[in-house]
Each structure stands twice: as structure tokens, then as C-alpha cells.
ZAROLO-445711 format. One record per residue (C-alpha): x, y, z. Coordinates in pm, whole numbers, plus 50000, padded with zeros to 5 digits. Layout:
<nodes>
<x->X, y->Y, z->Z>;
...
</nodes>
This chain:
<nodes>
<x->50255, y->50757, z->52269>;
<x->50196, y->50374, z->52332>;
<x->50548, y->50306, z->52541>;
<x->50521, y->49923, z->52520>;
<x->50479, y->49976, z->52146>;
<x->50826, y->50233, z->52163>;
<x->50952, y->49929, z->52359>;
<x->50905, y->49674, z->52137>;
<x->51018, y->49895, z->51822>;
<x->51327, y->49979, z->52000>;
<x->51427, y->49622, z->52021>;
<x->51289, y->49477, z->51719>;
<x->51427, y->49735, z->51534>;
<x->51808, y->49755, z->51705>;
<x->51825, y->49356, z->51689>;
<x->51696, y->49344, z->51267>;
<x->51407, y->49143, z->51390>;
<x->51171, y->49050, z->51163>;
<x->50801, y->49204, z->51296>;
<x->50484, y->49380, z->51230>;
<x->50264, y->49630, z->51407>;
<x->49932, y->49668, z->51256>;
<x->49599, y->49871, z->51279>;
<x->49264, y->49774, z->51113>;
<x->49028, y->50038, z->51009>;
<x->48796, y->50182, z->51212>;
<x->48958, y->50013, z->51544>;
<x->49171, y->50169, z->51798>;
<x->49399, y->49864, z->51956>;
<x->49671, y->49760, z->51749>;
<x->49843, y->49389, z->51698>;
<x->50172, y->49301, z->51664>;
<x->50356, y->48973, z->51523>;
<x->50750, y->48912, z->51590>;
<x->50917, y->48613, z->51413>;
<x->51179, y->48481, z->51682>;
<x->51231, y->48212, z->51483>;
<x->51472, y->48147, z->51188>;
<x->51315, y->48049, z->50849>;
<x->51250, y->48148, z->50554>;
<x->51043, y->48430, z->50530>;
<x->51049, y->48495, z->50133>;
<x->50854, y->48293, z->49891>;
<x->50800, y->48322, z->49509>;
<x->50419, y->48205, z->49517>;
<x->50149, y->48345, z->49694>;
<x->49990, y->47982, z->49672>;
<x->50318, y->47843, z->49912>;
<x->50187, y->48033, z->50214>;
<x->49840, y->47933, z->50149>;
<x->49840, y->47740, z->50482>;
<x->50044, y->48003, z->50682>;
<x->49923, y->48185, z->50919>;
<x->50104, y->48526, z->50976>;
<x->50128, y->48868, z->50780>;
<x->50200, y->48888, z->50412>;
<x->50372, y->49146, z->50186>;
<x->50329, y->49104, z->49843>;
<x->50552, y->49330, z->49560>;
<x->50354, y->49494, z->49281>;
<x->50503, y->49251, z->49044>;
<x->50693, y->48946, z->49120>;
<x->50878, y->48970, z->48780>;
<x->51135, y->49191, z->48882>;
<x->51267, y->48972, z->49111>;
<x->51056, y->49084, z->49429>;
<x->50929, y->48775, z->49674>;
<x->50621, y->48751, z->49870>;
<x->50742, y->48803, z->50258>;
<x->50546, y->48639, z->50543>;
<x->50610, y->48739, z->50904>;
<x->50521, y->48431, z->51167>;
<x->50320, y->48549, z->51472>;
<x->50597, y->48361, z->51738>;
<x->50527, y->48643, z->51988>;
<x->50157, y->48801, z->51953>;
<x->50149, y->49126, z->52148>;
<x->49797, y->49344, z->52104>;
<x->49816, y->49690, z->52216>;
<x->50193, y->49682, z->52293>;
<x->50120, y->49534, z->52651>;
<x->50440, y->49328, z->52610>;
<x->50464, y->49143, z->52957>;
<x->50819, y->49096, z->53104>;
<x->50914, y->48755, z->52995>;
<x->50802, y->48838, z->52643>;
<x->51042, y->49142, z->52624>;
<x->51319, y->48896, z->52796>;
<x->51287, y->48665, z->52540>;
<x->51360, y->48887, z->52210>;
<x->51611, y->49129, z->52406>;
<x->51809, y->48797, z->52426>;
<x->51764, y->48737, z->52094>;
<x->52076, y->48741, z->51836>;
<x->52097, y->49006, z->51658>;
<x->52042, y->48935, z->51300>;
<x->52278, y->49119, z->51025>;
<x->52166, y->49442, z->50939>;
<x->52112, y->49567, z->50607>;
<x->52396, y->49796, z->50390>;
<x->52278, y->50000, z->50188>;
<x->52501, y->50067, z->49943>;
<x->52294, y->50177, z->49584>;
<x->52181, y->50529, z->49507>;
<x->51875, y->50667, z->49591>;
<x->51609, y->50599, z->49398>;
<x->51519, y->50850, z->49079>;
<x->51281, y->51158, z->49163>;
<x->51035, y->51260, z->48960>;
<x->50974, y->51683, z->48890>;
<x->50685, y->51844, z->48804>;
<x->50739, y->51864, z->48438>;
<x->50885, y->51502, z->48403>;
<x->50558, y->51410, z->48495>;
<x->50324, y->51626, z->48308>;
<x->50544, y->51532, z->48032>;
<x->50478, y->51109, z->48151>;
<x->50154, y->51179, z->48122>;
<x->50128, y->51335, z->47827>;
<x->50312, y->51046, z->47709>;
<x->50058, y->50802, z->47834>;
<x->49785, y->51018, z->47726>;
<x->49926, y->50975, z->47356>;
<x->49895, y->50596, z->47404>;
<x->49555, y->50576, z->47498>;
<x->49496, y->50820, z->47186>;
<x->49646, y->50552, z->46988>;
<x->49480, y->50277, z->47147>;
<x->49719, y->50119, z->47337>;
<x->49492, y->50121, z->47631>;
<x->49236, y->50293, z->47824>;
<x->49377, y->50380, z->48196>;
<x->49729, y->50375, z->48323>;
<x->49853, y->50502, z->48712>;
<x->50168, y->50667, z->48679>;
<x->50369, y->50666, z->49028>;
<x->50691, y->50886, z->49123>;
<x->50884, y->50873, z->49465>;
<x->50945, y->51206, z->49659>;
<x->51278, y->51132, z->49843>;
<x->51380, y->51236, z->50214>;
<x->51756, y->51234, z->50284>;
<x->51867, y->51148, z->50559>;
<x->51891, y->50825, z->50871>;
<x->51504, y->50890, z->51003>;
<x->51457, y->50479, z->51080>;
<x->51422, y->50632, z->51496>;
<x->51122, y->50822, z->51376>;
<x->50922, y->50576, z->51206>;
<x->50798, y->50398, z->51540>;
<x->50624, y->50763, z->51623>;
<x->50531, y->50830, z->51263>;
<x->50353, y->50455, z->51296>;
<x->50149, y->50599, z->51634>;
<x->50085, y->50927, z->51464>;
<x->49920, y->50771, z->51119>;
<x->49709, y->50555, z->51393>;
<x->49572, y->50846, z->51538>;
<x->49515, y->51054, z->51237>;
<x->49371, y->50784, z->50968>;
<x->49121, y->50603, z->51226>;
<x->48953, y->50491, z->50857>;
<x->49264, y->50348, z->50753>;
<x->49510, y->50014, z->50742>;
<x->49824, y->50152, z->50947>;
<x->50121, y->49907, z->50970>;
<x->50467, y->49903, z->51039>;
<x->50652, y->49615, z->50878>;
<x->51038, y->49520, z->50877>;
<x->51165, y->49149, z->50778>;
<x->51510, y->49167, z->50707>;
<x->51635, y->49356, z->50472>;
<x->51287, y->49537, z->50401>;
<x->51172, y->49852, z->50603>;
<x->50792, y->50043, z->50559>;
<x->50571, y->50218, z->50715>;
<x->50189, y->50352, z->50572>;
<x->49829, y->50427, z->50597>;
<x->49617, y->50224, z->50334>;
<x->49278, y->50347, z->50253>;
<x->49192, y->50061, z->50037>;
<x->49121, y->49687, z->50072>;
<x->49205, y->49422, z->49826>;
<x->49044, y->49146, z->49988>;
<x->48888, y->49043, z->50324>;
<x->48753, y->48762, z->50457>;
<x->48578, y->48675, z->50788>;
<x->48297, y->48460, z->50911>;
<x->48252, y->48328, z->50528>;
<x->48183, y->48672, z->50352>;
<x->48426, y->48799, z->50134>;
<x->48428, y->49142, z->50021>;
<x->48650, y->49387, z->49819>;
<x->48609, y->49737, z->49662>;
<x->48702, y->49933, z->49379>;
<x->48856, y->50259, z->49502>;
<x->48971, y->50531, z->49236>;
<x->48918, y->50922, z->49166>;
<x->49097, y->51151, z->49391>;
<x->48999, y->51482, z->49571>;
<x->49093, y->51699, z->49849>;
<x->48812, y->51667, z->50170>;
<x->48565, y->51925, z->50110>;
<x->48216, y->51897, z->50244>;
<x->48143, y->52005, z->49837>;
<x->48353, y->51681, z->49718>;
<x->48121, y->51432, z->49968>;
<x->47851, y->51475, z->49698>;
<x->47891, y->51145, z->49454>;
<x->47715, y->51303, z->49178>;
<x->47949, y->51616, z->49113>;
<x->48224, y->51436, z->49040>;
<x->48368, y->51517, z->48670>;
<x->48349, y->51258, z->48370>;
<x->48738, y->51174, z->48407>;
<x->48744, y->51056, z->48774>;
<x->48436, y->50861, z->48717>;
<x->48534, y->50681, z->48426>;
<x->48906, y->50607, z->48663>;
<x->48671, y->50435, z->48873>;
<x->48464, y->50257, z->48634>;
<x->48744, y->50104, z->48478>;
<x->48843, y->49942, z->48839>;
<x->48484, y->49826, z->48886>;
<x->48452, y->49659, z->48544>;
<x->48741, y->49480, z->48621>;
<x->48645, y->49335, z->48962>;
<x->48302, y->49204, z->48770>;
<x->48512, y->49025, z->48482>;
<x->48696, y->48851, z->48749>;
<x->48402, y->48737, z->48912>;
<x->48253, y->48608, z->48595>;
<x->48588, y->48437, z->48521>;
<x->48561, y->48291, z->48830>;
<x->48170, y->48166, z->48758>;
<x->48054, y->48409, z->49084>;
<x->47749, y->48521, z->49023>;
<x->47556, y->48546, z->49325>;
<x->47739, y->48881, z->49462>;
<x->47618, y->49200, z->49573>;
<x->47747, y->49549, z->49439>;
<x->47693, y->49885, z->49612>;
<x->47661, y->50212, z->49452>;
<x->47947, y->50416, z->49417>;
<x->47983, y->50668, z->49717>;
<x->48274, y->50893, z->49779>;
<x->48505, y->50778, z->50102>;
<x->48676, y->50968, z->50292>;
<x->49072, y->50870, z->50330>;
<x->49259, y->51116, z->50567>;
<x->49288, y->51474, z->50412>;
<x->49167, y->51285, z->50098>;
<x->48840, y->51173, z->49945>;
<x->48778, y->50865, z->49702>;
<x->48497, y->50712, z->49472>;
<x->48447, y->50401, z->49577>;
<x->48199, y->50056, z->49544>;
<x->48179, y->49769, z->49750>;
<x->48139, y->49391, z->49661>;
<x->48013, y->49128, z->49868>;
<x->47998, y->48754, z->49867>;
<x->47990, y->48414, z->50016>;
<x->48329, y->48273, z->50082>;
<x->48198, y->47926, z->49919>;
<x->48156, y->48089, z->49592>;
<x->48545, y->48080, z->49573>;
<x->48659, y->47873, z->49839>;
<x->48885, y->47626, z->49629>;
<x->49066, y->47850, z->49431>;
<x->49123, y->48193, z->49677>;
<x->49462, y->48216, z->49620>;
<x->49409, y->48186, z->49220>;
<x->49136, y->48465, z->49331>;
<x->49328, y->48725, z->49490>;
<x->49643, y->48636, z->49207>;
<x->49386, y->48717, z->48952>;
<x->49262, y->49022, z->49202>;
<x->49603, y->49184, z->49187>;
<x->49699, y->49451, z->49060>;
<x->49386, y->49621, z->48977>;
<x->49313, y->49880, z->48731>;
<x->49388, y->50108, z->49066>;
<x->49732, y->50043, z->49095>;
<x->49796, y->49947, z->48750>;
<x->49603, y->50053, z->48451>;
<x->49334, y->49905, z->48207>;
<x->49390, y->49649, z->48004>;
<x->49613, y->49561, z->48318>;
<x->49897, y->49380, z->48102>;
<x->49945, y->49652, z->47864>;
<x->49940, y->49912, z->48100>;
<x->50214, y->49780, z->48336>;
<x->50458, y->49735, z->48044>;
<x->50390, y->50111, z->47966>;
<x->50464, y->50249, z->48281>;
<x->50718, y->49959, z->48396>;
<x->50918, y->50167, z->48069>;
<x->50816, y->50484, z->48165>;
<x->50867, y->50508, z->48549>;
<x->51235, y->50592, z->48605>;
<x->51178, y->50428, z->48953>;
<x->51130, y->50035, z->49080>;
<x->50804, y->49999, z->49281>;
<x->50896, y->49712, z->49486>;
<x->50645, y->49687, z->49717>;
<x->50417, y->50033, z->49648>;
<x->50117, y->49922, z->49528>;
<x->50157, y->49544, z->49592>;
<x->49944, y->49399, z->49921>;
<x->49970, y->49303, z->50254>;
<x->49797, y->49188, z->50575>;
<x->49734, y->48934, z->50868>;
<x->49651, y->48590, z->50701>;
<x->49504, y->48286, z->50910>;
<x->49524, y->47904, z->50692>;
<x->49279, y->48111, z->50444>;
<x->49001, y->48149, z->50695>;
<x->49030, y->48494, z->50808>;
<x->49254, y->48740, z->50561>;
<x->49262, y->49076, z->50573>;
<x->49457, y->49264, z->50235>;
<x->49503, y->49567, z->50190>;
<x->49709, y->49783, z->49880>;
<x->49981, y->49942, z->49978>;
<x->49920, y->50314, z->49923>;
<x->50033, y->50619, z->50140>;
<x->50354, y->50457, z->50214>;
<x->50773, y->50502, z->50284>;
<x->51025, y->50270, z->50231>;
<x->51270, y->50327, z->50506>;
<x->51623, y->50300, z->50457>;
<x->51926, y->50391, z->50638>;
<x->52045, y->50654, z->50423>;
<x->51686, y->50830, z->50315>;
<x->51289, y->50764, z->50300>;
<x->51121, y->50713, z->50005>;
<x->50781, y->50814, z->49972>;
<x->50582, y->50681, z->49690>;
<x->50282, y->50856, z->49556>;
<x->50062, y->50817, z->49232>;
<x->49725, y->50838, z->49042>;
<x->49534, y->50713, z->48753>;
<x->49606, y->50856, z->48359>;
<x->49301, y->50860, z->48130>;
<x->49254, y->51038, z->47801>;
<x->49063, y->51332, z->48022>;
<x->49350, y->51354, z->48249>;
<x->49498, y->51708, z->48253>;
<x->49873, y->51653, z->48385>;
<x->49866, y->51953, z->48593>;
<x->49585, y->51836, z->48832>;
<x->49750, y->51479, z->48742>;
<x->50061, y->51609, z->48938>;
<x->49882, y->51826, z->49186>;
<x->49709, y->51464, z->49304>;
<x->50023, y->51297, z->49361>;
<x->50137, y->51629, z->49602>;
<x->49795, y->51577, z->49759>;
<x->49858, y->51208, z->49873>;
<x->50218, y->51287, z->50001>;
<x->50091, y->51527, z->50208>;
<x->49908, y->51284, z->50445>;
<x->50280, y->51192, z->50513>;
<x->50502, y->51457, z->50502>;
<x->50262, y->51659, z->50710>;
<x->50324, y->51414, z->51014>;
<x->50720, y->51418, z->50849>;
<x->50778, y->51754, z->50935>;
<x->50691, y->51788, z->51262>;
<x->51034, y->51532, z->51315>;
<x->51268, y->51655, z->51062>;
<x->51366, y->51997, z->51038>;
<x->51369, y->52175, z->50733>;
<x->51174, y->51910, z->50513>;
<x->51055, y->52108, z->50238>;
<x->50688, y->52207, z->50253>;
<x->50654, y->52130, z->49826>;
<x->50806, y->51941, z->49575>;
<x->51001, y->52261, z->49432>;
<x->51385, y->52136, z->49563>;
<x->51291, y->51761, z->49423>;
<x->51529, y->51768, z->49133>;
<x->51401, y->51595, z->48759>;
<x->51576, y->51380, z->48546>;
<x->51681, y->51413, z->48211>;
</nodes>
């Protein structure tokens, strides 16, 4: 374990300061941003931080009320080596108000609730209603954990090297994940994004592109058509497009294709971009409108900030977004751990709901070696009626 990251947790945390702790793929040092100064920190458009510089949250949707959060890099610490006068200075920081939780948990979702929701959906897209929808549920964890999550943080680092690992808290909102999948990212004037969809268990078998059924490449498809109508909608049409090629994500595996282009192409309008970006038929469904008024009826549960984005932004010259997947929302009274998957016609609910056990695991199986008798399946997670 990283002390100086423990350190700096320890304080942050105890004092309700607004920080973030965050990995990029494929590196090994981490960065972390405290905000010792007051402001505000919430903001309705993604176009007001435009010229920030910090590291953004952003909710799946914005019309039930959640903000956009940015966290101001005051204090910049990279790989926890906090020197002295650094830790000084936010150990004599006041202590902000902390949160009370005082609403219920959140709705859980059983095994036949779900296979029934998807059934449901799968009725919908019979009638025409739409084509793809990604039904989400939230596996719930009693308890006050909020000590673990600095070690849960170091843990996800260590175990998802290809993955965006973060640790956010502002101040009244609390998560921890392990994103396999970029929304946007920009650096030395190339811009690139992906469309990530289709879900297996790692198996040397699954690393082969072409044996992948009909369904999950069609969930995939969808997500790619709908990165190339944005681009045309934007007039971009000098891009490049990979193949699709399966990626691996943890104990998880993913159809995926990568686009690339010059910054200039969409310089004036990024912001409108990544708006018009977000959410994609990944997180959301296909047509994108229609299918988040199905499941924003059908899912018992709020998202909040599952499957909206987040990342380190600098004045729109270097940005680096990721979706917020394989992710808890900390609380003092419980975690909530949000999983989900994409609903076609071709979708048979019971490998529908064995996906969404698949993707928890990648957090419960760190989970469990901190809390004592967490449940090793979804069997004691009651349904509603």
C-alpha cells in the first residue's frame, strides 16, 4: 500500500475535503487534486467549466436534478509523495460539514425482476419502440465501509493496470471505480474515442473477434453507428476507424473500435461535441432519447452518476473522459454497486442477468477480502414487487 496516498485519504476524507485520486490506463503512478479552496464546485452546464482546469464528474442525465462537479487542483500531489508542508496545510484545514444520510437505500434488483425488465424491453423493441436499451440494477452492501475505500482504490490500481481507477469525493458525493472505457481524450491535437459494447468472461476462446454471436455484435454496432452520425453531424470527415477487436477489461472482455482525429476538426464546438457524445448507445440505448425514457420508467433505481463521465480537464487542451462503469457510490450507511448491460431483441435475460453478476464481480471480489460475510452471489439481494 502507497502510505502517502493512506495519508492523504485519511485527512481528506476525516475533514469532507473535496479531492480526487486518479489512475490512467496502462500507467502505474497515480495523481491527485485537493480543492483547499471554497467555491462552487457544482455547475448545471458542461460548457461553464469549459475554461477550468481540474477533474469533472458528469451525472448520466442532468434532468433529474444532478450537476456537473469539478474538483480544482489547489494541491497537486502525484504518487502520494505529499511533502510536509503540503500535509500541514490541509490538516489545518476546517473541516467542512459532513454529509447525513438520512433516505433509504436505494431499490435492489433480483434475478427475476430483471429477466422480467428485460423481457419488458425486449417487447418494446418487438414493437418498435427502439432497437437497443442497457438496463442497470444496483447490488447493495450494508454497512459504514467509507475506511475501506482508500485500499479498495490501491487494490483496483493494481488489478485493472488497463483501466481508469479514481477515487472521487466533493462534498456530499462519495465513489470509487475502475472504467474500462473512454468517452473522449485529447492530447497533443488528436482526439480519439471508442465504441465499447458486448460482454464476456476472459477466456483465451473469447480473444477471437470473429466468434462472437450475432447479438453482442449488433450491441456494438449500434454504439459505433452512433459515434459516425455524430461525426457527420458535426461535418468530421477526415477520421480514422479501426476494426473491431475484443479488449480485455479486468476478469472481463469487450468488443471494441477506435476513432481517431485531428483536434481542429472540432476545436470550436468540443464541449457541444462531447454533450452530443454523451450518453452513448453503451450506457443508454438506441435511438438514445427513446431508450432513456424506457428505462428511466423501468429502473426502480436513480443512476446519478453510473454511467455519466469523468476525468482530469486542462482549458480544453488536454481532457481525458472516461464512463463511469465498474463503480460504488459510498455512503455512510451502505455501498452501492451499480452494474448493467445492453438489451437487444436477441438478448436472452438469463445470460442478460448473468452479465451484470459478471461485472460486479471485478468489485466484490476485492470487497470481500475487507468485509466479512459479503455474500459470494446475488441470492440474499431481495426483489421488489
Amino acid at each position: 500500500m502507497n502510505q502517502g496516498l493512506i495519508k492523504i485519504h485519511k485527512v481528506c476524507i476525516s475533514k469532507n475535503l473535496p479531492f480526487v485520486t486518479f489512475r490512467m490506463p496502462l500507467q502505474e503512478h497515480t495523481i491527485t487534486y485537493i480543492q483547499t479552496t471554497p467555491g462552487h464546485v457544482e455547475w448545471k452546464s458542461i460548457r461553464d467549466i469549459s475554461s477550468e482546469r481540474g477533474f469533472i464528474m458528469a451525472p448520466f442525465d442532468t434532468r433529474n436534478g444532478h450537476k456537473y462537479i469539478l474538483i480544482k487542483p489547489d494541491l497537486s500531489v502525484n504518487d502520494g509523495e505529499i511533502t510536509n508542508e503540503q500535509l500541514e496545510t490541509i490538516s489545518n484545514l476546517k473541516e467542512r460539514p459532513h454529509p447525513v444520510w438520512n433516505g433509504e437505500s436505494p431499490v435492489v434488483t433480483g434475478r427475476e425482476t430483471y429477466m422480467e425488465q428485460v423481457d419488458a424491453i425486449k417487447s418494446s423493441i418487438s414493437n418498435g419502440a427502439f432497437q437497443k436499451a442497457v438496463l442497470s440494477r444496483i447490488r447493495v452492501i450494508d454497512g459504514n465501509h467509507m475506511a475501506i475505500v482508500p485500499k479498495l482504490f490501491q487494490r483496483l490500481c493494481k488489478m485493472h493496470p488497463n483501466a481508469f481507477v479514481y477515487l472521487f469525493k466533493s462534498d456530499d458525493h462519495f465513489w470509487v471505480g475502475a472504467s474500462p472505457e473512454p468517452l473522449l481524450r485529447l492530447s497533443d491535437g488528436k482526439v480519439s474515442t471508442v465504441s465499447l459494447a458486448g460482454t464476456r468472461p476472459f477466456a483465451e476462446r473469447h480473444m477471437d473477434v470473429n466468434k462472437w454471436n450475432v447479438k453482442e455484435v449488433l450491441e456494438q454496432e449500434y454504439v459505433t453507428r452512433y459515434i459516425h452520425d455524430v461525426l457527420r453531424a458535426f461535418q468530421v470527415k477526415d477520421y480514422r476507424v479501426s476494426s473491431p477487436y475484443v479488449k480485455k477489461a479486468g476478469n472481463l472482455v469487450h468488443l471494441r473500435t477506435d476513432f481517431f482525429l485531428d483536434f481542429e476538426k472540432i476545436a470550436s464546438r468540443l464541449w457541444d461535441f462531447v454533450d452530443a457524445m454523451h450518453p452513448t448507445p453503451a450506457v443508454a440505448g438506441q435511438p438514445k432519447e427513446d431508450a432513456i425514457q424506457f428505462i428511466k420508467n423501468l429502473e426502480p433505481h436513480d443512476r446519478d452518476y453510473y454511467t455519466g463521465f469523468l476525468g482530469p480537464v486542462s482549458e480544453g487542451k488536454e481532457i481525458d473522459l472516461f464512463v463511469n462503469l465498474r463503480c460504488l457510490k459510498v455512503t455512510p450507511n451502505f455501498l452501492s454497486l451499480y452494474v448493467g448491460g445492453g438489451i437487444t431483441l436477441d438478448s436472452d435475460p438469463a445470460d442478460e442477468w448473468n452479465e451484470t453478476r459478471w461485472k460486479a464481480e471485478s468489485l466484490l471480489k476485492i470487497l470481500r477480502s475487507y468485509i466479512k460475510d459479503l455474500d459470494h452471489t446475488d441470492a440474499a439481494q431481495s426483489t421488489y414487487s
